[in-house]
DOZATOR-539208 format. One record per residue (C-alpha): x, y, z; residue in three letters. Coordinates in steps of 0.25 Angstrom, whole numbers. Last residue first. Layout:
BEGIN
<site><xx>X</xx><yy>Y</yy><zz>Z</zz><code>ALA</code></site>
...
***
This chain:
BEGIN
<site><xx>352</xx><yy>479</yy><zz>334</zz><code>UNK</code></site>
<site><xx>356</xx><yy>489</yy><zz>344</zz><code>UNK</code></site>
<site><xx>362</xx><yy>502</yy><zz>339</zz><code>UNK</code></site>
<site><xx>374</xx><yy>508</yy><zz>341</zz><code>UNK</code></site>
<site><xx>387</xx><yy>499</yy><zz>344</zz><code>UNK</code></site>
<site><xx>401</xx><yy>503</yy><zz>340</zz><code>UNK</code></site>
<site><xx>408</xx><yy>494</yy><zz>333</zz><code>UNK</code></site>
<site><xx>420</xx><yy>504</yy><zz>331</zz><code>UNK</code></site>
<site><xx>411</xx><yy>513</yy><zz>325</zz><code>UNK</code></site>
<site><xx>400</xx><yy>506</yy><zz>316</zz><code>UNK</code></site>
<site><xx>387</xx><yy>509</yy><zz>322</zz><code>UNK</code></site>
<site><xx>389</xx><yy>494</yy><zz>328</zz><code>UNK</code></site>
<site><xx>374</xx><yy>488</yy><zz>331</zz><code>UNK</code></site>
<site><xx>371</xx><yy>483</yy><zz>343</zz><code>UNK</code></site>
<site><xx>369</xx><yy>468</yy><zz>347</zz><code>UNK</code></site>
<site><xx>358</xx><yy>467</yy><zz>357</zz><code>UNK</code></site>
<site><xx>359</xx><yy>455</yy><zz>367</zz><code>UNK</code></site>
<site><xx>349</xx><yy>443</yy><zz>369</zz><code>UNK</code></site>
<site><xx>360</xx><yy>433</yy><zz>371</zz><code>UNK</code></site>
<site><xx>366</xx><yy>441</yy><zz>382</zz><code>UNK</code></site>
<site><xx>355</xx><yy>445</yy><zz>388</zz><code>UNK</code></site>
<site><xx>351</xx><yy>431</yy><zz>389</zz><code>UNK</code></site>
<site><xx>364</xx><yy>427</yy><zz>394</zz><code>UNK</code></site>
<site><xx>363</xx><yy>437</yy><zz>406</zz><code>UNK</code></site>
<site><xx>349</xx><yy>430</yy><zz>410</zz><code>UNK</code></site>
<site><xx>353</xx><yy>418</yy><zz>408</zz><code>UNK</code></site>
<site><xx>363</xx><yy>418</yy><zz>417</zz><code>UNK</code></site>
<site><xx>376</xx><yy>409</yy><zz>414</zz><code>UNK</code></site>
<site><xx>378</xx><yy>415</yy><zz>399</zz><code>UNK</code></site>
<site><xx>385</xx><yy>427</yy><zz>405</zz><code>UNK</code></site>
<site><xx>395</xx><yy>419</yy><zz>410</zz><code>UNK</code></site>
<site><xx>401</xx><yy>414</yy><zz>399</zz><code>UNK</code></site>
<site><xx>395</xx><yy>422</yy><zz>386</zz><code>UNK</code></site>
<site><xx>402</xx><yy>417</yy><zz>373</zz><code>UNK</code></site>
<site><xx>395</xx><yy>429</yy><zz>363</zz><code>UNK</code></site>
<site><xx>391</xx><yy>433</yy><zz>349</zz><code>UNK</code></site>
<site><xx>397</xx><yy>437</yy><zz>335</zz><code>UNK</code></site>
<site><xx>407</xx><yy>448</yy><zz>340</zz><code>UNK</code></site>
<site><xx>415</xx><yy>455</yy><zz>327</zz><code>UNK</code></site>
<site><xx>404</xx><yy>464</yy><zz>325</zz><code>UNK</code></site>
<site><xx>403</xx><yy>469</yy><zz>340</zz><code>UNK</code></site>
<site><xx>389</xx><yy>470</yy><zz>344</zz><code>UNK</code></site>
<site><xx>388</xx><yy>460</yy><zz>350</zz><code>UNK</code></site>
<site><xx>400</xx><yy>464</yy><zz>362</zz><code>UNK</code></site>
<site><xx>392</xx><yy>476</yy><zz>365</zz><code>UNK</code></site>
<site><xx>378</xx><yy>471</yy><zz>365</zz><code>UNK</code></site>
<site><xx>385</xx><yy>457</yy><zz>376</zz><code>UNK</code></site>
<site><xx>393</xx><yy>467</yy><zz>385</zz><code>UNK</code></site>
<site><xx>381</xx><yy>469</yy><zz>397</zz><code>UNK</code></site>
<site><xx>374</xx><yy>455</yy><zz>394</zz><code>UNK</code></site>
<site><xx>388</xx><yy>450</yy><zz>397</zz><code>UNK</code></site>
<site><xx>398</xx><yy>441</yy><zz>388</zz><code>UNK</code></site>
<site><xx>410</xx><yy>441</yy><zz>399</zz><code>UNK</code></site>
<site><xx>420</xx><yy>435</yy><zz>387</zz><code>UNK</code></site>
<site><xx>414</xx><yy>428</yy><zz>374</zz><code>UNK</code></site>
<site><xx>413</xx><yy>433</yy><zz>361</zz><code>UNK</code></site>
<site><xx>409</xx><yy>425</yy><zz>350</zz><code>UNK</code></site>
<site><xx>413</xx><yy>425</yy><zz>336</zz><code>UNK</code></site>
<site><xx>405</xx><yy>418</yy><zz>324</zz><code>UNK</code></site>
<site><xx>417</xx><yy>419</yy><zz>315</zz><code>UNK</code></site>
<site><xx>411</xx><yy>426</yy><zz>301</zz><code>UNK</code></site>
<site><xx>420</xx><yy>435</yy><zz>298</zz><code>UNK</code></site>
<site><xx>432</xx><yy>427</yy><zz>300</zz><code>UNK</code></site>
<site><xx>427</xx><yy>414</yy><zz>293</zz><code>UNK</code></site>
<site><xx>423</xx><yy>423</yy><zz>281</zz><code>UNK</code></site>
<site><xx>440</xx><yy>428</yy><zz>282</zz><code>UNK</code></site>
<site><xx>446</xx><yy>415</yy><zz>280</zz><code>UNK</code></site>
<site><xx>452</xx><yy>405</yy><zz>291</zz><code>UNK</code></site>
<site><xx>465</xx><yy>406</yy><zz>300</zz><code>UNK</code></site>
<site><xx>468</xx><yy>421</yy><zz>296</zz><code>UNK</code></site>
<site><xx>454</xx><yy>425</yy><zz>295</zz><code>UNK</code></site>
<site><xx>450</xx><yy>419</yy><zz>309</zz><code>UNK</code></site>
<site><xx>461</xx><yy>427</yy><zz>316</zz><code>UNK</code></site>
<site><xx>457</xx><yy>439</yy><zz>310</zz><code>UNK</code></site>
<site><xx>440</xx><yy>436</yy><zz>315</zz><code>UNK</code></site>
<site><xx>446</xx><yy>432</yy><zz>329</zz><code>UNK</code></site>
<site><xx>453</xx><yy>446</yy><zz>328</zz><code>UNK</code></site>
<site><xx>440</xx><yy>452</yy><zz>325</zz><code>UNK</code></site>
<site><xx>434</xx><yy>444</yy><zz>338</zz><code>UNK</code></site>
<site><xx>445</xx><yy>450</yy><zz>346</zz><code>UNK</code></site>
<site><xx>442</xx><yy>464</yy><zz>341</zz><code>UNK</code></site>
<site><xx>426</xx><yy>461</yy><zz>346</zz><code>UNK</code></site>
<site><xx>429</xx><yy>457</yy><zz>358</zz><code>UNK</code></site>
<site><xx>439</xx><yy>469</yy><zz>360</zz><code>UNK</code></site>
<site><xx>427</xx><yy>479</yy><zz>355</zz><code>UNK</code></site>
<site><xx>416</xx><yy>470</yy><zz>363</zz><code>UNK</code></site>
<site><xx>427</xx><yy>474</yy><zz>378</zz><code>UNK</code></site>
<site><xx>431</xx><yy>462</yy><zz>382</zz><code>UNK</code></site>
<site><xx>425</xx><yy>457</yy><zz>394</zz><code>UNK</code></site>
<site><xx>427</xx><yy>458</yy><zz>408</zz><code>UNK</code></site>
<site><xx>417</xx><yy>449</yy><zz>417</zz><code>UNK</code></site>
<site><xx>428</xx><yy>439</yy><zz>419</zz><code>UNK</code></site>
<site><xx>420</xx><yy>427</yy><zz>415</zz><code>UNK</code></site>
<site><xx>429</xx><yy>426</yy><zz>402</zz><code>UNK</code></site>
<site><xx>435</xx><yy>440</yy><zz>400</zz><code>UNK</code></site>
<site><xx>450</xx><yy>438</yy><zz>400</zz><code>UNK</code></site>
<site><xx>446</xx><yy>425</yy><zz>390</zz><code>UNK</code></site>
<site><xx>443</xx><yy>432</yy><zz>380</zz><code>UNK</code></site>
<site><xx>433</xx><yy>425</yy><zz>373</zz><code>UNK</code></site>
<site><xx>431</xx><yy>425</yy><zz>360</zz><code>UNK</code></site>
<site><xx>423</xx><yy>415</yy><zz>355</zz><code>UNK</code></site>
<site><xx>423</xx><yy>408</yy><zz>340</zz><code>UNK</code></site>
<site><xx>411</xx><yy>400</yy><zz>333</zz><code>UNK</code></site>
<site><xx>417</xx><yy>390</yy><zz>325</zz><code>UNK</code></site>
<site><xx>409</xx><yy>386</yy><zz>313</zz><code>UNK</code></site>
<site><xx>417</xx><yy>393</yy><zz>301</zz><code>UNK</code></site>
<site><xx>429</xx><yy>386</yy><zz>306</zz><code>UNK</code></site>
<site><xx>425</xx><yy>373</yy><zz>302</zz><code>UNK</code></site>
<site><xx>423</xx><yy>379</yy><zz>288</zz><code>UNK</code></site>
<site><xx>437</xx><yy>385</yy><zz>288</zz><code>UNK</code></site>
<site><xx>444</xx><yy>373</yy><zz>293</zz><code>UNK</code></site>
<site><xx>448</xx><yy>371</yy><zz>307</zz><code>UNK</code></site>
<site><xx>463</xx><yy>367</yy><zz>304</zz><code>UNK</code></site>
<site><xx>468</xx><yy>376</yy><zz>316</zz><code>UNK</code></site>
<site><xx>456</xx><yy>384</yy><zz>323</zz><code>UNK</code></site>
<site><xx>462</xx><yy>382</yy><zz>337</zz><code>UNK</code></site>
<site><xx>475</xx><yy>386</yy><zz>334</zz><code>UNK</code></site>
<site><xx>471</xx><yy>397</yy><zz>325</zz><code>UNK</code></site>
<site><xx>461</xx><yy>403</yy><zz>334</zz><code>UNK</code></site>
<site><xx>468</xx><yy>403</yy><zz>348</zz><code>UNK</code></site>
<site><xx>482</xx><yy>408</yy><zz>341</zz><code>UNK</code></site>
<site><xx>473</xx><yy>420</yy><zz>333</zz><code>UNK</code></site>
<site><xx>467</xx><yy>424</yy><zz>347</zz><code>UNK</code></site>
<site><xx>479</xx><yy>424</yy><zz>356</zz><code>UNK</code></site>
<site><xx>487</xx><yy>431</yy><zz>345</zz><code>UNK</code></site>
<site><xx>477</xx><yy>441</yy><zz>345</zz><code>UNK</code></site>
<site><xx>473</xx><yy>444</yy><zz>361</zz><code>UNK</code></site>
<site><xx>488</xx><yy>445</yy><zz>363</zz><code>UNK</code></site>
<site><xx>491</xx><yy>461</yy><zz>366</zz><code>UNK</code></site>
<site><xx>496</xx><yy>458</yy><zz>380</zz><code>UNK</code></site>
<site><xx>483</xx><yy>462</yy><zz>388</zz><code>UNK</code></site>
<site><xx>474</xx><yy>451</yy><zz>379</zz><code>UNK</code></site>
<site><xx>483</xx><yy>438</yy><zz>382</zz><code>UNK</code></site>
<site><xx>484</xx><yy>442</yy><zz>396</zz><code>UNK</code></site>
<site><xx>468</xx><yy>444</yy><zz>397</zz><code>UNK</code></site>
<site><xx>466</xx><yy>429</yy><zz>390</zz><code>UNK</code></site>
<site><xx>462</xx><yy>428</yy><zz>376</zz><code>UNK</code></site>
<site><xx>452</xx><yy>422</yy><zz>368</zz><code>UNK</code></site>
<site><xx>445</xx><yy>409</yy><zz>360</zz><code>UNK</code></site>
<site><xx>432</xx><yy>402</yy><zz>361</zz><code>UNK</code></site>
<site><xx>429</xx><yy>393</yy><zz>350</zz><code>UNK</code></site>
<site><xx>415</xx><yy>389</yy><zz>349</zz><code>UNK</code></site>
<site><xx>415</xx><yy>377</yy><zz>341</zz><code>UNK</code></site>
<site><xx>401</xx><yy>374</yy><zz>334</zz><code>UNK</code></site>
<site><xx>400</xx><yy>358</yy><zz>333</zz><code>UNK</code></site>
<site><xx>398</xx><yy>351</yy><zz>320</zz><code>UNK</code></site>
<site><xx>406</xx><yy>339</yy><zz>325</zz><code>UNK</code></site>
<site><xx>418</xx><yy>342</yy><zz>316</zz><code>UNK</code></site>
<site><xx>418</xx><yy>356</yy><zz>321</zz><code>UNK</code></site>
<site><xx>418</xx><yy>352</yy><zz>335</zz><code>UNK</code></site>
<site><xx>430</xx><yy>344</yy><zz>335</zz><code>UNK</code></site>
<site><xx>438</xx><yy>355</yy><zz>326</zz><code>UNK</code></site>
<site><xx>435</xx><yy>364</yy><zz>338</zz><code>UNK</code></site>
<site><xx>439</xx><yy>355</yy><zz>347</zz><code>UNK</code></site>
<site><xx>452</xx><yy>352</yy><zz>340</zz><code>UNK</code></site>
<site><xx>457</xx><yy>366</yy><zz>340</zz><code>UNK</code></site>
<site><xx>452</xx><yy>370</yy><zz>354</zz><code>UNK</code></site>
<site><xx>463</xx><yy>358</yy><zz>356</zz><code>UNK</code></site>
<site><xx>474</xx><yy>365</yy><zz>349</zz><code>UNK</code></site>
<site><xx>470</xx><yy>379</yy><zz>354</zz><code>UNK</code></site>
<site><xx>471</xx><yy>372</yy><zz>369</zz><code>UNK</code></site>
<site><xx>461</xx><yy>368</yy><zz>381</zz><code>UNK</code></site>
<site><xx>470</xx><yy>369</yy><zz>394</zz><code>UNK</code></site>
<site><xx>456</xx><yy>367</yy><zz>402</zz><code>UNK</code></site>
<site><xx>456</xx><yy>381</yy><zz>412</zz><code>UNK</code></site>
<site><xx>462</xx><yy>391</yy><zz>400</zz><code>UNK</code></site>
<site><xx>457</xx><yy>386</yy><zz>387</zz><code>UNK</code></site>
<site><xx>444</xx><yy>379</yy><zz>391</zz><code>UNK</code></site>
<site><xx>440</xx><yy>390</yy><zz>400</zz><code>UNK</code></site>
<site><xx>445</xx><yy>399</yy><zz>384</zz><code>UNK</code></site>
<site><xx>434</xx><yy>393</yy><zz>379</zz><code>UNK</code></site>
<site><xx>441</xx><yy>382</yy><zz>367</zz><code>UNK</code></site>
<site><xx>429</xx><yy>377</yy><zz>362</zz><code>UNK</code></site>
<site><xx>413</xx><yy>383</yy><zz>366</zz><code>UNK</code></site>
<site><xx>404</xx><yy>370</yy><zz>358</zz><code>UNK</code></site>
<site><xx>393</xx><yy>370</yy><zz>349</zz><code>UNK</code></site>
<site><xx>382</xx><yy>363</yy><zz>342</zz><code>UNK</code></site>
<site><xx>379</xx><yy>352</yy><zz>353</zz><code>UNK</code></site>
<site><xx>370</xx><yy>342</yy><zz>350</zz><code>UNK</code></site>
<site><xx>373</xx><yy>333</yy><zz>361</zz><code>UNK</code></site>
<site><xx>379</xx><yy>322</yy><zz>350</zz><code>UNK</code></site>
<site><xx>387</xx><yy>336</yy><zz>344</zz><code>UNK</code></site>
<site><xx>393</xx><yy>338</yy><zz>359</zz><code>UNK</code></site>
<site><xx>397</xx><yy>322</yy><zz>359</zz><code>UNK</code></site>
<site><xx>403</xx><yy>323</yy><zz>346</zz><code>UNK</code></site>
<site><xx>410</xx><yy>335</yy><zz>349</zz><code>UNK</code></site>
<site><xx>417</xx><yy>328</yy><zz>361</zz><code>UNK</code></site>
<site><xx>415</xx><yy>332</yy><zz>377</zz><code>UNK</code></site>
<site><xx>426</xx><yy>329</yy><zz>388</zz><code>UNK</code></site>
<site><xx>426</xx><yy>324</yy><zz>400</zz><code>UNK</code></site>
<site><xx>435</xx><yy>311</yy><zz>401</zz><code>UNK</code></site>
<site><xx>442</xx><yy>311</yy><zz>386</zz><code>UNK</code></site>
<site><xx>442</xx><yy>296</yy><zz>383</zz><code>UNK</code></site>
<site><xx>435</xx><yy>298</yy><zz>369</zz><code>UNK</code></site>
<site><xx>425</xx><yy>302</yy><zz>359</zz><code>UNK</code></site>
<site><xx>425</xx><yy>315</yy><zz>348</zz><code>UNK</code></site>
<site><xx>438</xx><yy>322</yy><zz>353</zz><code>UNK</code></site>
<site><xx>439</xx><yy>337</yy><zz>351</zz><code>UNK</code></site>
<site><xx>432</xx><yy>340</yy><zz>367</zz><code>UNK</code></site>
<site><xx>420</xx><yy>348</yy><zz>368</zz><code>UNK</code></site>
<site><xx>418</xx><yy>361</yy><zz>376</zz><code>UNK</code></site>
<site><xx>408</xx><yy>371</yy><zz>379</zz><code>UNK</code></site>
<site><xx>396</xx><yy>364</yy><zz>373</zz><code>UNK</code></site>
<site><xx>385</xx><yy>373</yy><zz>367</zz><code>UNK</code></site>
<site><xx>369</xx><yy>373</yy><zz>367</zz><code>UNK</code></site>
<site><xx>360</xx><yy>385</yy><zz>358</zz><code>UNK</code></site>
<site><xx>349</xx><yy>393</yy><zz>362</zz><code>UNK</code></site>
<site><xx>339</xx><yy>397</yy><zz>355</zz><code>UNK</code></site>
<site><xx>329</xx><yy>388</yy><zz>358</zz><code>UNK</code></site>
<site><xx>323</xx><yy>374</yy><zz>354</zz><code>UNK</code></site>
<site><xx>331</xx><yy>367</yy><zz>359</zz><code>UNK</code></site>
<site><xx>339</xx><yy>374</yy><zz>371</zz><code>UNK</code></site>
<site><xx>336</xx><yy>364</yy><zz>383</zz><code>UNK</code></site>
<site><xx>341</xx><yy>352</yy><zz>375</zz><code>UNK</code></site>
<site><xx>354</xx><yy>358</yy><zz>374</zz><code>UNK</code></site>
<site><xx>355</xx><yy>362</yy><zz>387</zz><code>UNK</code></site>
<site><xx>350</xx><yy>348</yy><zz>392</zz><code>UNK</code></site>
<site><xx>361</xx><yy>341</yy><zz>383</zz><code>UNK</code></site>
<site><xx>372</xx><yy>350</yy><zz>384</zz><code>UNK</code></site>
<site><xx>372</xx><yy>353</yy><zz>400</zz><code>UNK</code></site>
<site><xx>382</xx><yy>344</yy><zz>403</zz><code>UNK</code></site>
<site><xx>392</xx><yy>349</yy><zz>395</zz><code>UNK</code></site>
<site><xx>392</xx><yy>362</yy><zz>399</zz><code>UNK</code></site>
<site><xx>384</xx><yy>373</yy><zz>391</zz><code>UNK</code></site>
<site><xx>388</xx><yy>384</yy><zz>380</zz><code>UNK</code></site>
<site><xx>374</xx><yy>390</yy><zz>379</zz><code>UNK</code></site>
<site><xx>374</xx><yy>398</yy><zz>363</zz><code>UNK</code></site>
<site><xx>363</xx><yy>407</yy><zz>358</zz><code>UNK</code></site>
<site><xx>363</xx><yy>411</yy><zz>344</zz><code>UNK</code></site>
<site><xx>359</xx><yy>424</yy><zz>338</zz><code>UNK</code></site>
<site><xx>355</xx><yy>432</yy><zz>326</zz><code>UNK</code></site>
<site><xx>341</xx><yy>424</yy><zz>325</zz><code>UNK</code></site>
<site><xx>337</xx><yy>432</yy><zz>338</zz><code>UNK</code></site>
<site><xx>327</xx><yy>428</yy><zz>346</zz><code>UNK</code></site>
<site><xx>326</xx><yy>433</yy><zz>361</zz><code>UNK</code></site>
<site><xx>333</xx><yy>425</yy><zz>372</zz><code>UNK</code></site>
<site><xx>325</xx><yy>425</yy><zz>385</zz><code>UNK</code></site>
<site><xx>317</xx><yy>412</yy><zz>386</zz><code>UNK</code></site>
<site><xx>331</xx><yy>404</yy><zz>379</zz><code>UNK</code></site>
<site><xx>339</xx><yy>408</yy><zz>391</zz><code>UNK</code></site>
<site><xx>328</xx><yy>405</yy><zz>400</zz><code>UNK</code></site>
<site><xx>327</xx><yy>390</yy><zz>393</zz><code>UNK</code></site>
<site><xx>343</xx><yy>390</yy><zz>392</zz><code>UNK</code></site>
<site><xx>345</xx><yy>394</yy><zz>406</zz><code>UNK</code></site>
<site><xx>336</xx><yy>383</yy><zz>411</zz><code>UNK</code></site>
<site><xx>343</xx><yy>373</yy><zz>404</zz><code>UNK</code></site>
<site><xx>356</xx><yy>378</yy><zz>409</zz><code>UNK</code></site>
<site><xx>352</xx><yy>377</yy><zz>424</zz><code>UNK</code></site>
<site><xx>348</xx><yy>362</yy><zz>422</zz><code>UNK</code></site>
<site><xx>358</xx><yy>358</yy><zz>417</zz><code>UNK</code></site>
<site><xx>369</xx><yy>364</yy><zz>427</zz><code>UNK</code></site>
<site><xx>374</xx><yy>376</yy><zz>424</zz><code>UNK</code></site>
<site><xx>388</xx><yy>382</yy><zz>422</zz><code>UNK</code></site>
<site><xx>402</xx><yy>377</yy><zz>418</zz><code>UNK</code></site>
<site><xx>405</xx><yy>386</yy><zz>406</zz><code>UNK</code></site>
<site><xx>389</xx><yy>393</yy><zz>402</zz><code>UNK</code></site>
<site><xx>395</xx><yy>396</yy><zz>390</zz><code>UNK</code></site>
<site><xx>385</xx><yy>405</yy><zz>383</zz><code>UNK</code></site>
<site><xx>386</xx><yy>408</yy><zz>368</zz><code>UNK</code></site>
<site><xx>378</xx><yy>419</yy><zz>362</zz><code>UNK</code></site>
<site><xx>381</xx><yy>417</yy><zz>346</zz><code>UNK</code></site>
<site><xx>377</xx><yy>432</yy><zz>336</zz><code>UNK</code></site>
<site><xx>372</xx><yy>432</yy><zz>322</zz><code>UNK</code></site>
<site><xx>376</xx><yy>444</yy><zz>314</zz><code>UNK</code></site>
<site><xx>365</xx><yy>453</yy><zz>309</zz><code>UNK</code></site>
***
């Protein structure tokens, strides 16, 4: 059985206090499964407390950003060295909010991801398309010039860390979502990509995420594609109630036409 990663990105949301008390209940509710990890992508100011909070449980802390330089005069931001002192394991790089509303670029995607790799930080790479770039046919393209810019001179066992996102960004807090056969196409082109800039292991075996109005209605579906490895969750991850279900999903089983579930696992 394949193992599955629930991430949440809780974006700008929650004080201190408010997380805590969603990881305790979120913890309450989740049901051991060894096949699973769970994932809270928190704001900065929350890292110590939530991370603090989740010892001893099953849930995991993220960053959502982090800056490439180790140390300087760079008014707001966050280093790897500085993440890795607060014990963090993992960070979101290159969401397409970063993209679109901060002017983030491959070129600087790239050396934030090589920044987190050499401090022994899990890169989430978040990559995707817009609506205009999917209705005219350029949902490819857009993915393979994402991926090779921003994984240019990553080594092959640097990239055997990365965890991958899809996200497409037409669906990002919209409430529409790709359907889990086009998720799960984009992930196979994501897999194409990867084999042409590394080796065919590192495509088959790419943790890949799927991250675009996860809802507790959609979640089966989407697992149980075979080329989906788990889920980015944005607004979904807010209530603890709906992230729980999330979390707590049943994969089904394909019967083996076009994917087509049967059974629960």
């Amino acid at each position: 059985m394949k193992k599955y990663i629930i991430a949440g990105n809780w974006k700008m949301h929650k004080t201190i206090n408010e997380g805590t008390e969603f990881i305790r209940e979120l913890n309450a509710g989740i049901t051991s499964n060894p096949h699973r990890e769970i994932l809270l992508c928190v704001p900065f100011t929350m890292l110590h407390a939530a991370s603090e909070t989740a010892q001893d449980t099953a849930v995991q802390i993220g960053a959502q950003n982090m800056y490439f330089e180790e140390k300087g005069a760079f008014t707001g931001e966050i280093s790897p060295v500085m993440l890795k002192d607060a014990g963090i394991n993992y960070t979101l790089i290159g969401h397409s909010e970063r993209r679109t509303l901060f002017g983030e670029t491959n070129e600087e995607i790239n050396k934030k991801i090589k920044a987190a790799l050499k401090f022994e930080i899990i890169p989430i790479l978040c990559v995707g398309e817009s609506l205009e770039e999917r209705e005219s046919g350029k949902l490819q393209s857009v993915l393979q010039t994402q991926i090779e810019k921003v994984l240019e001179g990553v080594s092959l066992t640097d990239a055997q860390k990365i965890i991958i996102a899809y996200e497409p960004v037409w669906a990002i807090g919209t409430g529409k979502t790709a359907s889990a056969q086009d998720a799960n196409q984009a992930h196979q082109m994501i897999r194409l990509i990867l084999e042409k800039t590394h080796n065919t292991e590192l495509a088959e075996n790419m943790v890949i995420l799927y991250g675009g109005s996860v809802k507790p209605d959609n979640i089966n579906e989407l697992m149980s594609m075979p080329d989906i490895n788990g889920a980015l969750v944005g607004g979904a991850s807010l209530e603890v109630d709906s992230f729980t279900k999330i979390v707590n999903f049943t994969p089904r089983k394909s019967c083996g036409f076009d994917n087509a579930p049967c059974l629960y696992l």
